[in-house]
C-alpha positions as CSV (number, residue, x, y, z in Angstrom):
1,X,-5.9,-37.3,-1.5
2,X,-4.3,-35.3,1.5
3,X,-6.0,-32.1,2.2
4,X,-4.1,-29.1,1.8
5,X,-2.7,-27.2,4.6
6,X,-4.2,-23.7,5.4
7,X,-1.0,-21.9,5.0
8,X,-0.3,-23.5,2.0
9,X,-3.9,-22.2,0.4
10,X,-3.3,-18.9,1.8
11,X,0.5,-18.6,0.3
12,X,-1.0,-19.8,-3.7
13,X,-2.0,-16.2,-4.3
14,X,1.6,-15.0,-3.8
15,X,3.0,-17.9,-5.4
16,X,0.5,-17.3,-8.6
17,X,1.5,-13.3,-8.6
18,X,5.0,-13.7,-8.3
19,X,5.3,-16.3,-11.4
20,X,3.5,-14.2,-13.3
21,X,5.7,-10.7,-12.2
22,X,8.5,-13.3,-13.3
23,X,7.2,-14.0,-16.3
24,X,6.7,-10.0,-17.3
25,X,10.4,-10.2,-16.9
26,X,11.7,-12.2,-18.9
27,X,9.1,-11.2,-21.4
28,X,10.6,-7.8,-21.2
29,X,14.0,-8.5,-20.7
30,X,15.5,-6.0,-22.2
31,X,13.7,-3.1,-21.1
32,X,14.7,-4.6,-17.4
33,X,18.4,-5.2,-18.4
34,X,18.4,-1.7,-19.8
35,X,17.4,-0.9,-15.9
36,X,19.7,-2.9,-14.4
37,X,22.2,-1.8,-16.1
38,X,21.2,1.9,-15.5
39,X,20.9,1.4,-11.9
40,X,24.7,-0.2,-11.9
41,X,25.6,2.9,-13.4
42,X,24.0,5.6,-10.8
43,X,25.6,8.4,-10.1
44,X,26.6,7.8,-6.2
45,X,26.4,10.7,-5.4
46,X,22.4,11.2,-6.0
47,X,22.0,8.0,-4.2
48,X,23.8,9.3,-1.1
49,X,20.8,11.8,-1.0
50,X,18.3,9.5,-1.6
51,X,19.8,7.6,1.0
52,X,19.4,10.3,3.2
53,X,15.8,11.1,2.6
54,X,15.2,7.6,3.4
55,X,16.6,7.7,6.6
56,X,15.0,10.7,7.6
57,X,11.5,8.6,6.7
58,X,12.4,6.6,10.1
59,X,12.2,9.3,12.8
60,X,8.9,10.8,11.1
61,X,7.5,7.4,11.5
62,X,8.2,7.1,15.3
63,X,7.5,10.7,16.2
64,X,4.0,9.8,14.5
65,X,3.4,6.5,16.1
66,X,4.4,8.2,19.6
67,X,1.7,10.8,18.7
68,X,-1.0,8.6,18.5
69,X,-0.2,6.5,21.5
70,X,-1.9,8.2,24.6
71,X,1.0,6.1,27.0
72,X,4.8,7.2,26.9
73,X,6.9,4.5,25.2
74,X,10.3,3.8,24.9
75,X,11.7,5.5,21.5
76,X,14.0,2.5,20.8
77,X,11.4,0.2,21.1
78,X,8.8,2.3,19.0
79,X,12.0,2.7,16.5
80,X,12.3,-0.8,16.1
81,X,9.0,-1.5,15.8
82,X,8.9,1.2,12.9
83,X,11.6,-0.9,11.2
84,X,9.5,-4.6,12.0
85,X,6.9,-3.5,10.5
86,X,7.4,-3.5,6.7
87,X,9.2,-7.0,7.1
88,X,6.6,-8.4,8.9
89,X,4.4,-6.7,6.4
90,X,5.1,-9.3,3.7
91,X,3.1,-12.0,5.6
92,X,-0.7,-11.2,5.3
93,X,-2.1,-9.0,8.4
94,X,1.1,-9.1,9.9
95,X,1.8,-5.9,10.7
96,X,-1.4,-5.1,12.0
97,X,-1.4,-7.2,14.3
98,X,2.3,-6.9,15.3
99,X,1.2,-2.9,15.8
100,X,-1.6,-4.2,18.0
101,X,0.3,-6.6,20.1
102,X,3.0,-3.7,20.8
103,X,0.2,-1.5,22.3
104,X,-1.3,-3.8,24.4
105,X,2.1,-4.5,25.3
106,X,2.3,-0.6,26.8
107,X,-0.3,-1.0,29.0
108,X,-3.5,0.0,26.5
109,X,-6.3,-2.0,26.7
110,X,-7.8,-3.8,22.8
111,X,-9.9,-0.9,22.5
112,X,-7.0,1.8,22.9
113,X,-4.4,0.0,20.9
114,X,-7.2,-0.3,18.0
115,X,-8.0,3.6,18.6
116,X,-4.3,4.2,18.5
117,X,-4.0,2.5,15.2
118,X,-7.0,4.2,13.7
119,X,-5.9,7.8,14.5
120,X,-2.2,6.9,12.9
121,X,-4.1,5.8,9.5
122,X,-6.6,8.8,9.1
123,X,-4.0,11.2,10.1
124,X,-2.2,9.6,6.8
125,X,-5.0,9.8,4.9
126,X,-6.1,13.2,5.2
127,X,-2.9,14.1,4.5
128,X,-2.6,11.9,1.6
129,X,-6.0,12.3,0.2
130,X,-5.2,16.4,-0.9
131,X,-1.6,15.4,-2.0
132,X,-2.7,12.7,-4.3
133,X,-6.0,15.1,-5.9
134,X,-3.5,17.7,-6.8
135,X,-0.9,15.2,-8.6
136,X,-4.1,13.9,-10.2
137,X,-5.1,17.4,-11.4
138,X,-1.7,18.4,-12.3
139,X,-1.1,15.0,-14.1
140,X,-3.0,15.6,-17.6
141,X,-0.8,18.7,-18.0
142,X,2.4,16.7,-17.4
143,X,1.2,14.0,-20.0
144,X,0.3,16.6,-22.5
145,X,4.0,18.0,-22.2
146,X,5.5,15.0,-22.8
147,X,3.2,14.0,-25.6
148,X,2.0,10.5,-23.7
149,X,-2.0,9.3,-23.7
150,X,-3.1,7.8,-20.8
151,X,-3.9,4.0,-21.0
152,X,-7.3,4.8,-20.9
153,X,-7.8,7.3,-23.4
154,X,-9.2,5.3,-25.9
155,X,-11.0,2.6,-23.4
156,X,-14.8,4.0,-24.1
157,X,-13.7,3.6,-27.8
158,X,-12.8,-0.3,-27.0
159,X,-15.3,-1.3,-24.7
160,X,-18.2,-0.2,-27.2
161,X,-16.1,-1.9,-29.9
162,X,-15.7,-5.7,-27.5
163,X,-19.2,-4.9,-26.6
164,X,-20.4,-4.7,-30.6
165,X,-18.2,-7.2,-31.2
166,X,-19.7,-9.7,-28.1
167,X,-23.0,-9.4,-28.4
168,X,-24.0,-8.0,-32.2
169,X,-27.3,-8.2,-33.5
170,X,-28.1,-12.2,-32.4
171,X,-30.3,-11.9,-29.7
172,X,-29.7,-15.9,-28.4
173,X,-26.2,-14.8,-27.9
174,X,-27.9,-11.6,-25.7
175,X,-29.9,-13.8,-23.9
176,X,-27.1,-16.3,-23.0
177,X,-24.9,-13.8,-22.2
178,X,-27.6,-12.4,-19.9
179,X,-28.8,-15.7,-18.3
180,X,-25.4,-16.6,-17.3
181,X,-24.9,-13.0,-15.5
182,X,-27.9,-13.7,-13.3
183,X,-26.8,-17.3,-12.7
184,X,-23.2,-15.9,-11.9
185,X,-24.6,-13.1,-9.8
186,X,-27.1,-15.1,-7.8
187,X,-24.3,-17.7,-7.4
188,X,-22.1,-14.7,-5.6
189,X,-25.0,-13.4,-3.5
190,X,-26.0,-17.0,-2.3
191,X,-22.1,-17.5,-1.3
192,X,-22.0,-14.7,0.5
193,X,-25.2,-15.4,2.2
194,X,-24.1,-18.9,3.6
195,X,-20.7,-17.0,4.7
196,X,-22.3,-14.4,6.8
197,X,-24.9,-17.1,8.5
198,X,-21.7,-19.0,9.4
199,X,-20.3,-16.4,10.6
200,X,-23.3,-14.9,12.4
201,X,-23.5,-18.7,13.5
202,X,-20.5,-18.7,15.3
203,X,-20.9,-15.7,17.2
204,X,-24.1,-17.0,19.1
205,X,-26.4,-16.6,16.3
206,X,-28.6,-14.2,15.1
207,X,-30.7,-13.7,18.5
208,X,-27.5,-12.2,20.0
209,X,-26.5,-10.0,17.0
210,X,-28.2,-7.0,18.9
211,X,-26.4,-7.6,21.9
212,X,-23.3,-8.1,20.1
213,X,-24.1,-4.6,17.8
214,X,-24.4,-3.0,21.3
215,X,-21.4,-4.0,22.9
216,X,-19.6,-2.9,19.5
217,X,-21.1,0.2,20.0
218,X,-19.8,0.4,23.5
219,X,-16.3,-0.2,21.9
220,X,-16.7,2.3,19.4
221,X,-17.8,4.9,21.8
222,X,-14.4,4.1,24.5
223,X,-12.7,4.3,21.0
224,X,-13.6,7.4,19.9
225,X,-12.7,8.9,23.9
226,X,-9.3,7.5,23.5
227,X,-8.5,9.1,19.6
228,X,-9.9,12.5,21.5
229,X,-7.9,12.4,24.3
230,X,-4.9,11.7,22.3
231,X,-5.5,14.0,19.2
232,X,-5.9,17.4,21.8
233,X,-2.4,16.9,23.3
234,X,-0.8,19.8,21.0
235,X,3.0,17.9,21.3
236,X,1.5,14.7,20.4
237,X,-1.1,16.2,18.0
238,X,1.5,18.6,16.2
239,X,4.2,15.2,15.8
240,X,1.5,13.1,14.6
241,X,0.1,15.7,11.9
242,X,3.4,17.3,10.8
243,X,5.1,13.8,10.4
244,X,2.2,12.8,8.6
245,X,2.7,15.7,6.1
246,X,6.5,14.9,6.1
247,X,6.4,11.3,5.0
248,X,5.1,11.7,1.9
249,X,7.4,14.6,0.6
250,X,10.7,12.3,1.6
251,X,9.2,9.9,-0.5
252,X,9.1,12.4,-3.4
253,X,13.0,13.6,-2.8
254,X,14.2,9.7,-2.8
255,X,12.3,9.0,-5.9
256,X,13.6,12.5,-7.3
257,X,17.3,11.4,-6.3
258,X,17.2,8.3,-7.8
259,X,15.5,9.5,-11.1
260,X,18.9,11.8,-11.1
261,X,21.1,8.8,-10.3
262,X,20.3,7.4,-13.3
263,X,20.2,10.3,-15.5
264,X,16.6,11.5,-15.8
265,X,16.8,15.3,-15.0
266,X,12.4,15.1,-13.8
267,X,11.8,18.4,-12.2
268,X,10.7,18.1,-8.6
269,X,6.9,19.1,-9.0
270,X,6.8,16.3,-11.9
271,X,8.3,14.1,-9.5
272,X,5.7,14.6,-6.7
273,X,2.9,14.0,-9.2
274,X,4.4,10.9,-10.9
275,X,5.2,9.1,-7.2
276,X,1.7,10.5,-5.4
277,X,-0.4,9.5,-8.7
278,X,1.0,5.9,-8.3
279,X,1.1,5.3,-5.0
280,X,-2.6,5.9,-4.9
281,X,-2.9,3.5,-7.9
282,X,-0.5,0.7,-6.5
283,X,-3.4,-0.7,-4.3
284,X,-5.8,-1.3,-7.3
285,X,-3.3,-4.0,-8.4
286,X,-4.5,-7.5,-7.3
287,X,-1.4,-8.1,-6.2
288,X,-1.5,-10.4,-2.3
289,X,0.9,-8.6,0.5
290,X,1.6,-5.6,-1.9
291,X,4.2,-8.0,-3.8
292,X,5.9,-6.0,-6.6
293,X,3.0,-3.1,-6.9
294,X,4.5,-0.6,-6.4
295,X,7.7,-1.2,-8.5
296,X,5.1,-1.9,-11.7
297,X,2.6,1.1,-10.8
298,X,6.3,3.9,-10.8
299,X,8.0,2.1,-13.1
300,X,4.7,2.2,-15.7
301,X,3.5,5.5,-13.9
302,X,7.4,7.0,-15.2
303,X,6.8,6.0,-18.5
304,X,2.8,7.0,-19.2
305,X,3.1,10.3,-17.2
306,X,7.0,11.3,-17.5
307,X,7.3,10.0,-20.8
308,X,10.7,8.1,-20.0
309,X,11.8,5.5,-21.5
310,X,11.2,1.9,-20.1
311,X,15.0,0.9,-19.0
312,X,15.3,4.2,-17.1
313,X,11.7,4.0,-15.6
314,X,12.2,0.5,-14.3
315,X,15.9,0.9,-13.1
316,X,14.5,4.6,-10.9
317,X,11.5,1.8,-9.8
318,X,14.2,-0.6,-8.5
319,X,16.5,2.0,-6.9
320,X,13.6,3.6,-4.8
321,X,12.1,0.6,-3.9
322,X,15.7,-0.9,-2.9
323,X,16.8,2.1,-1.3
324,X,13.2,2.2,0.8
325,X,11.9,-1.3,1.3
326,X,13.7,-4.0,0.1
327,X,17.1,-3.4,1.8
328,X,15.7,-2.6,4.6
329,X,13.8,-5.9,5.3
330,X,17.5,-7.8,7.1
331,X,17.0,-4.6,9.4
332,X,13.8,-5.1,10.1
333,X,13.9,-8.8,10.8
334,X,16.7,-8.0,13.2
335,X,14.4,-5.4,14.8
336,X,11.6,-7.9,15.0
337,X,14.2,-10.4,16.8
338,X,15.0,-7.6,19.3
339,X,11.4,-6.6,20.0
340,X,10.5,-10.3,20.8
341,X,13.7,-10.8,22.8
342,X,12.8,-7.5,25.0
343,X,8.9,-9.4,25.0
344,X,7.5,-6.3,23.3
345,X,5.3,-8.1,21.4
């Protein structure tokens, strides 16, 4: 039998997870009619300003790529590199290392372009991280004025019940059930044993792991000089952190639009807890190269939290993620082709 290719292994997961988002579908197929159908039926005119909001997420995203880059770039090239990057994104680690290979590109060495990057995400996440605890505070009040329960409201309840249920009083069934938890755990920790000796093993073995610790430190140390030199620059600092803060909000007011587009009058404030509560959940999803997340987490978020109804919640999920991912991917494919044809990357 012919082995299978690499790139064949690594596409299965998508494969798997899309069948089985296809297979939701048709299984509700007519609460994602009802959406279509809701979506067909926008009212323009809210879509023209979540249209706009969208847009305005593109200079906020080069503005804070230029101010975490320590070396003046061109603002076309940064601009379409803003656009490459979430249709690039669908193809594992691509972005990443299409951001990387840009900055090296500009003149900074591994080290700075990897500093670079790592300012850019923890200037997003300590801007995310207090926006996302105070939709998650403010959330329980918005379910309790809608009259919805949480999916987990009644999970202690279940588990103790499976759990009852599972193991009873037969004590042969404890002990199996116990035996083959050790055999499965020892079975992971022996796997991930032989993986880190290979890897370890390929590096120059174990007697150069110090050396090899020390010259990461080394890295980590130019690293950390490079974020510092960047992050005091009060233009660079102020477009970086302000940007940071804007993002998120313009991602509120598009999903707020669309909500209105298709006729559910969601206040603002219940807006920005519905979209920041599941955007931080959309990662918990084992979903490969974030396919279909976040469409599931708002649409499902929109009905637990809001207490909409299913049609309306997925049709205000498809709209927002049309209006800012999905149509946008011919753009950034186009932007991708121009970046490579300039040899930015």
């Amino acid at each position: 039998m012919a082995a299978v290719p690499a790139s064949a292994r690594k596409a299965l997961p998508t494969v798997v997870f899309t069948v089985l988002v296809a297979a939701a579908a048709v299984w509700q197929r007519d609460a994602v009619l009802t959406g279509v159908h809701a979506l067909a039926g926008a009212d323009p005119r809210w879509l023209v300003v979540a249209g706009l909001a969208t847009l305005a997420l593109w200079p906020t995203s080069v503005y804070m790529l230029r101010g975490s880059i320590p070396a003046e770039t061109s603002a076309r090239q940064l601009f379409a590199l803003q656009l490459a990057v979430p249709a690039i994104g669908l193809v594992p680690a691509a972005s990443l290392l299409l951001r990387l290979r840009f900055l090296r590109r500009t003149g900074l060495s591994h080290t700075g372009a990897v500093a670079s990057m790592a300012l850019m995400g923890f200037a997003a996440l300590m801007v995310r991280v207090p926006l996302v605890v105070i939709a998650a505070l403010a959330a329980p009040g918005l379910m309790s004025r809608n009259g919805a329960q949480p999916p987990w409201h009644d999970l202690g309840a279940r588990t103790s019940g499976w759990w009852h249920h599972l193991i009873g009083e037969n004590p042969w069934r404890t002990a199996g059930i116990v035996t083959v938890a050790l055999f499965v755990g020892g079975s992971v920790i022996v796997v991930c044993g032989r993986i880190l000796h290979r890897r370890v093993g390929a590096h120059g073995g174990w007697r150069h792991l110090p050396a090899r610790l020390r010259h990461a430190r080394s890295d980590a140390e130019l690293a950390w000089k490079s974020v510092a030199a960047t992050a005091v620059r009060p233009r660079r600092a102020a477009a970086l952190w302000i940007c940071a803060l804007i993002q998120p909000l313009l991602m509120v007011v598009a999903l707020w639009a669309v909500l209105h587009a298709v006729g559910a009058n969601l206040s603002l404030p219940d807006t920005f807890v519905v979209e920041l509560v599941t955007v931080a959940l959309a990662p918990l999803l084992p979903s490969p190269n974030g396919v279909a997340t976040k469409e599931i987490t708002i649409a499902a978020g929109l009905t637990a939290v809001a207490g909409l109804t299913g049609g309306v919640a997925i049709g205000a999920a498809l709209g927002f993620r049309l209006l800012t991912f999905w149509c946008q991917i011919p753009l950034g494919l186009a932007s991708f082709a121009y970046l490579n044809h300039r040899r930015a990357i």
